[in-house]
C-alpha positions as CSV (number, residue, x, y, z in Angstrom):
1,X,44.8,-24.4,87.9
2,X,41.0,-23.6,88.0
3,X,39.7,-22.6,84.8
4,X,36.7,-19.8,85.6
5,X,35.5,-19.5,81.9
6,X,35.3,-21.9,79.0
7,X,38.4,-23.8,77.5
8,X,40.0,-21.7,74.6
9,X,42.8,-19.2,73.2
10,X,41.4,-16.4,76.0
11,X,40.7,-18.7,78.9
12,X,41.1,-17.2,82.5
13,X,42.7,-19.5,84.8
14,X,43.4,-18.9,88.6
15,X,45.3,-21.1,91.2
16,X,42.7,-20.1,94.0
17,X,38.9,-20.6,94.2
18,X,38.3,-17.6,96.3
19,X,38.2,-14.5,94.9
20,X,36.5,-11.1,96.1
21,X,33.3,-10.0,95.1
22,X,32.2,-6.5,93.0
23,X,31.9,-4.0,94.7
24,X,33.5,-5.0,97.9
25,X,37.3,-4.8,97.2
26,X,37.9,-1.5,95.7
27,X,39.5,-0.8,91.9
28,X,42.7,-2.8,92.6
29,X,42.5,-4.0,96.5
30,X,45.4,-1.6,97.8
31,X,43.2,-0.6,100.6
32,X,43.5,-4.4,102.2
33,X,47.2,-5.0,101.4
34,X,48.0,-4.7,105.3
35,X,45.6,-6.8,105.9
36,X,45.1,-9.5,103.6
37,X,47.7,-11.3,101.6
38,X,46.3,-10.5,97.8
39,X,48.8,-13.2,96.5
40,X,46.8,-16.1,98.1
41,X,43.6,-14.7,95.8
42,X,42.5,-16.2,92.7
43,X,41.7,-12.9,91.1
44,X,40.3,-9.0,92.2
45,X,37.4,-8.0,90.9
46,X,37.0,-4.3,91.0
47,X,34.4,-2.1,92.1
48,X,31.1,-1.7,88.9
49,X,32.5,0.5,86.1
50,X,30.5,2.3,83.8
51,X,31.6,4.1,80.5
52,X,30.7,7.6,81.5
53,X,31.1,8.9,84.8
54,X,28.7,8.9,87.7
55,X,27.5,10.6,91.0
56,X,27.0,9.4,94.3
57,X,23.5,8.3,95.5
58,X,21.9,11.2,97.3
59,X,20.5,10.2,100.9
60,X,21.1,7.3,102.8
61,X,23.6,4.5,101.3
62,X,23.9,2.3,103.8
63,X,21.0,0.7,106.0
64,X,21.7,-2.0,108.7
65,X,18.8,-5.1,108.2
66,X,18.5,-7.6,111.2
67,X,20.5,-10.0,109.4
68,X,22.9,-8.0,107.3
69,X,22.4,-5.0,105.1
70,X,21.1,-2.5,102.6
71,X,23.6,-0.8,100.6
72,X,22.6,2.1,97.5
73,X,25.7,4.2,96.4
74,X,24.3,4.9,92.7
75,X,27.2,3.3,91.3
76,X,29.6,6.3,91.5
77,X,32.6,6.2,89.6
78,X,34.8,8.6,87.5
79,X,33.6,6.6,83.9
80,X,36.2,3.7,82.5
81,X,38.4,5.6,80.3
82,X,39.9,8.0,83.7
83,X,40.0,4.8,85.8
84,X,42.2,2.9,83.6
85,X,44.8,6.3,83.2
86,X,44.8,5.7,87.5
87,X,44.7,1.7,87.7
88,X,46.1,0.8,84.8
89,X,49.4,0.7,85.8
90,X,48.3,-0.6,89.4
91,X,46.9,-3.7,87.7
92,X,49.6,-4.8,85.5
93,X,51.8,-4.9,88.8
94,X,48.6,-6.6,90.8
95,X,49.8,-10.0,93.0
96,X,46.5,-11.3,91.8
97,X,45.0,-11.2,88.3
98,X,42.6,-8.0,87.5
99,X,38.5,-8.6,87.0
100,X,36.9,-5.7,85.6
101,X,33.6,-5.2,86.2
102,X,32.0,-3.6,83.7
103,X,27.5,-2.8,84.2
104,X,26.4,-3.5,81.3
105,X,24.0,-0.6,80.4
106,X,23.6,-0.6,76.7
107,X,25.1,-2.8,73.9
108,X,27.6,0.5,72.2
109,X,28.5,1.5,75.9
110,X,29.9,-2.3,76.3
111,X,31.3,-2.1,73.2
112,X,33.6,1.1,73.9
113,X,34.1,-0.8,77.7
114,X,35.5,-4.0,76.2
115,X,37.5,-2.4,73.3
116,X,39.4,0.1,75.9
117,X,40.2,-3.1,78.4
118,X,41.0,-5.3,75.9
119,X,44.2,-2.8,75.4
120,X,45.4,-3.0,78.4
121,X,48.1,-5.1,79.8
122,X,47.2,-5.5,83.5
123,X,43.2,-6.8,83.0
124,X,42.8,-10.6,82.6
125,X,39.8,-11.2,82.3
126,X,35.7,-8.6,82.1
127,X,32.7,-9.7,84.4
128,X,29.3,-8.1,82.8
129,X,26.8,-6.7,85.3
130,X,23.4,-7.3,84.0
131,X,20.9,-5.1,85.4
132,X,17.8,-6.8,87.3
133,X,15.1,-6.2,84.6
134,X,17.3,-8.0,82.0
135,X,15.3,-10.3,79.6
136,X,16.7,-13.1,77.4
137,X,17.3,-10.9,74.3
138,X,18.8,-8.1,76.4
139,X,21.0,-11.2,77.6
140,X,21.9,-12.0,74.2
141,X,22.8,-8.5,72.9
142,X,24.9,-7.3,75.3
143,X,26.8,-10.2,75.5
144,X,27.0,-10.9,72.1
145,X,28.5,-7.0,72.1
146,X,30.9,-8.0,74.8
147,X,32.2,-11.1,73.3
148,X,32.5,-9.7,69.5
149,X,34.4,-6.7,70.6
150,X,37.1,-7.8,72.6
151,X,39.1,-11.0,73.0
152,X,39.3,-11.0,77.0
153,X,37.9,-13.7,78.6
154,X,34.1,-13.0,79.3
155,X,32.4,-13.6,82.7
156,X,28.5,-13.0,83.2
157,X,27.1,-12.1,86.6
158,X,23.3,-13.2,86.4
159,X,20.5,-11.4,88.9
160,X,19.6,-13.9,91.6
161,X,16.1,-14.2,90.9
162,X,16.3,-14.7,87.1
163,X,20.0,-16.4,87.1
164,X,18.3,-19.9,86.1
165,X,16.0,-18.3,83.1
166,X,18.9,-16.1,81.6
167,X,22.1,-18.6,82.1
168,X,21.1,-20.4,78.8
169,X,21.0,-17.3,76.9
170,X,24.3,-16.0,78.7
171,X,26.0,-19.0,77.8
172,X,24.7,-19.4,74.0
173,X,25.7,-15.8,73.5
174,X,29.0,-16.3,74.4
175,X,29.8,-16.0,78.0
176,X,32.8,-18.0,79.0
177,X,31.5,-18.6,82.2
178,X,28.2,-17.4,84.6
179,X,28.4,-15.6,88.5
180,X,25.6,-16.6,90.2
181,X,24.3,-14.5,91.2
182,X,24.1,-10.8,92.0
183,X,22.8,-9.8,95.5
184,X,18.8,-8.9,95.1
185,X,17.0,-5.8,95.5
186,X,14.9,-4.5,98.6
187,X,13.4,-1.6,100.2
188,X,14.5,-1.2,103.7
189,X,13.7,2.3,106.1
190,X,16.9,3.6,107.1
191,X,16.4,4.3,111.0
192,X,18.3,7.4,111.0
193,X,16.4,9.9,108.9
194,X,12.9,7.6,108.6
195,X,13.5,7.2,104.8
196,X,12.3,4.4,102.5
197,X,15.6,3.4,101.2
198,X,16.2,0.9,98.2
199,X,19.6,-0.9,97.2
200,X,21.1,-4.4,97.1
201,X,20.8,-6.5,100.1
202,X,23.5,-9.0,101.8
203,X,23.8,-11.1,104.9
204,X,24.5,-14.8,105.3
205,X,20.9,-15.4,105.0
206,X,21.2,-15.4,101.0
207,X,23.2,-18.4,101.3
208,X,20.4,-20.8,100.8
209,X,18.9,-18.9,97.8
210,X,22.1,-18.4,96.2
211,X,23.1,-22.0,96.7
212,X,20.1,-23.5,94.6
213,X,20.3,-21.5,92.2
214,X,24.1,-22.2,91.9
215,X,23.1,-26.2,92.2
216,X,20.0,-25.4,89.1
217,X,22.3,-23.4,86.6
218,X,25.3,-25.7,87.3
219,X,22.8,-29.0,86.1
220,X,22.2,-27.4,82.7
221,X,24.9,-25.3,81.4
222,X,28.1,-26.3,79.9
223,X,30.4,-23.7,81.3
224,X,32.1,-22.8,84.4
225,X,29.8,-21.7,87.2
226,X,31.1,-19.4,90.1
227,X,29.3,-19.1,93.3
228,X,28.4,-15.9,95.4
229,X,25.9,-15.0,98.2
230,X,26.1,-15.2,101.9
231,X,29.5,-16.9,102.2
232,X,31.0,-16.6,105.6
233,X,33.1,-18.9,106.2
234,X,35.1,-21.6,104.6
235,X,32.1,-24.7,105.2
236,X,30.0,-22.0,103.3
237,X,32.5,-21.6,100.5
238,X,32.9,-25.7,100.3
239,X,29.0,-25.9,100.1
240,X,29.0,-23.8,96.8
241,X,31.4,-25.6,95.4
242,X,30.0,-29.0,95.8
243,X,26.7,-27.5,94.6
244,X,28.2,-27.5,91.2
245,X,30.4,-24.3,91.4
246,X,34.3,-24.2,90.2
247,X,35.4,-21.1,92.5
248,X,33.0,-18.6,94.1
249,X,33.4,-14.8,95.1
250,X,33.3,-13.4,98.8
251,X,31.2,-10.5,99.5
252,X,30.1,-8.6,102.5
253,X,32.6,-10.7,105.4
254,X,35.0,-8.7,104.0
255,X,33.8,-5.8,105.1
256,X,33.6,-6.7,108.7
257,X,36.0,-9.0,109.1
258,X,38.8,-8.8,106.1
259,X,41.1,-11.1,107.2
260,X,38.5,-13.7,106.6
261,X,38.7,-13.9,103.2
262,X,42.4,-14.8,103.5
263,X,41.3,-17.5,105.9
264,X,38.7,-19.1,103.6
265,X,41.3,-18.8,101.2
266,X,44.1,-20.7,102.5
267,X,41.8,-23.4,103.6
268,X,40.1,-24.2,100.0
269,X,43.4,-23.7,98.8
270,X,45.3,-26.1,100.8
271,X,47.2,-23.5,102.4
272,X,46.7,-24.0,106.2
273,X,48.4,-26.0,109.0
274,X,47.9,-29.3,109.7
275,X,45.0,-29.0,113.1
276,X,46.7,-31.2,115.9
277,X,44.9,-34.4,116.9
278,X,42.4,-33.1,119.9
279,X,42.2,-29.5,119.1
280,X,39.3,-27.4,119.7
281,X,36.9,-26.5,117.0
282,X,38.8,-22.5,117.8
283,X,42.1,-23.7,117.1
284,X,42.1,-24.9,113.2
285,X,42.6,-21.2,112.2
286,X,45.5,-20.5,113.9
287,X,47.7,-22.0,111.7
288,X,47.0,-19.1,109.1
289,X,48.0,-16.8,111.7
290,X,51.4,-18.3,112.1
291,X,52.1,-18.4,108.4
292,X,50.6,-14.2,108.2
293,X,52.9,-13.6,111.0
294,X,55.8,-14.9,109.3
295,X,55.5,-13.8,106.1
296,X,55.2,-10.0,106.9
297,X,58.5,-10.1,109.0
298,X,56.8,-10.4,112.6
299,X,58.7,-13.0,114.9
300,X,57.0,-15.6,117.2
301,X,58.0,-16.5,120.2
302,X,55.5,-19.7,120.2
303,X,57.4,-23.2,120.4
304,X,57.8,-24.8,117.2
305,X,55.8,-27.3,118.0
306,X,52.5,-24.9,119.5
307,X,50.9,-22.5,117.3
308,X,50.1,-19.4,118.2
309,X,47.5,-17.0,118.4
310,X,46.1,-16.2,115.7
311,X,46.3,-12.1,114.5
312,X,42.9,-10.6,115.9
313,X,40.0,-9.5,113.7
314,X,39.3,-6.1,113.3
315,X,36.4,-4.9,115.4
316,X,32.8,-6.1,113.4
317,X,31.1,-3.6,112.0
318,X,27.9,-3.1,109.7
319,X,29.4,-0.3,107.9
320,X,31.3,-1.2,104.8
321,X,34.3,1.1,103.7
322,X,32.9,3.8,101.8
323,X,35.0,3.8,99.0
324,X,33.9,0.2,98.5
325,X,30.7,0.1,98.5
326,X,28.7,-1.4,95.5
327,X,25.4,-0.3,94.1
């Protein structure tokens, strides 16, 4: 088992190191069940939460970059207490255990967040947004209000660019563990309608960023650290974990190519084929084909002793789902 926050009565532990990022996988991950196995996951975390409701981002929301993209939705959602009537439910019967993902806005709002969750049967464990501007004390005070008003095991997600000032004060507040980090901010002009647009930005360029300042917060801080930025691929993933990093959280290849995060999965999980002696470099993932194949019913008429192809990709695209779309 890998233990994602500190060692105590509430702490959250997963039998996978992968596990989708906020924002990217929905409230409970129904909308990849055909796709991905969910059971092979170490947890869901769900789309940002707020305590009140809130509106879709007027204008453009999404804005292709040359390596990856922009995305501003405003955050919409119908406020906590209506999503946990719909998903409550939904999570308690989830194949993987439920993150929520709660923004932190002010300390009361977290307050009310954590005391509804912590009620409710199907959530294992509540990641804190911080917002960008967050200073030390901000740190401090909403995640002291986090910690003191529920007993659910307590993630952090830091902002990329202050994730190595603010861990300390994460982690003295309370935090049972630190995500590092959330995507950064940019302006970007959406080519369609000639508008400056500004959102969260994401491509496998963030990698190296992310991946220091995984490798500087791991040095210093006593709890678990979980990696996230730019991963691609399962060398990616492996890269963040040797940085320092106990699990880490998958992002935007899930949007163009879902079944990858099943694939990077099963291989830091231990959960692919044995690669023939002499294979090509394009024949160590069909082994996870075979296994997908298998378990949802399909037969294969492949020798035992061949693998088969491996189930295609969906078609790539730089458009995200829209009802999955982060902030």
């Amino acid at each position: 088992m890998i233990e994602l926050t500190r060692t105590g009565k509430t702490t959250l532990a997963v039998e996978s190191p992968v596990v989708p990022a906020a924002g990217t996988f929905g409230l409970d991950g129904s909308a990849y069940q055909g796709v991905i196995d969910l059971s092979k996951l170490g947890a869901i975390v769900t789309n940002p939460v707020t305590w009140k409701p809130r509106e879709v981002a007027r204008g453009p929301r999404v804005v292709p970059l040359p390596s990856g993209v922009l995305v501003h939705t405003g955050l919409p959602n119908p406020g906590l207490r209506r999503i946990v009537k719909q998903y409550g439910t939904r999570w308690a019967n989830s194949l993987a255990p439920v993150i929520v993902h709660v923004v932190a806005t002010t300390p009361g709002e977290v307050v009310r967040c954590m005391s509804l969750l912590d009620r409710v049967e199907g959530v294992s464990g509540v990641e804190l947004g911080l917002h960008d501007q967050a200073s030390e004390d901000d740190v401090a005070d909403l995640v002291r209000a986090a910690e003191e008003s529920a007993q659910l095991p307590l993630l952090v997600r830091l902002p990329l660019y202050n994730a190595v000032a603010l861990a300390r004060a994460a982690e003295d507040s309370g935090a049972g563990g630190l995500v590092v980090a959330a995507p950064p901010r940019g302006t970007a002009r959406d080519p369609e309608t000639g508008q400056l647009v500004g959102g969260r930005i994401y491509g496998p360029w963030l990698k190296a960023q992310c991946l220091r300042a995984v490798g500087q917060v791991a040095g210093f801080v006593s709890i678990p650290v979980i990696g996230s930025g730019g991963i691609h691929s399962a060398d990616d993933a492996r890269d963040f974990l040797e940085a320092g990093a106990v699990a880490v959280q998958v992002d935007t290849v899930t949007w163009v190519q879902p079944h990858m995060l099943e694939v990077i999965a099963r291989n830091l999980g231990g959960l692919e084929l044995t690669r023939v002696t002499g294979a090509l470099a394009d024949e160590w993932e069909p082994g996870i084909g075979k296994t997908m194949l298998l378990q949802r019913g399909r037969k294969s008429s492949a020798p035992p002793d061949r693998l088969p192809e491996d189930v295609p990709p969906p078609s790539p695209s730089d458009t995200p789902p829209p009802d999955h779309l982060p902030e």
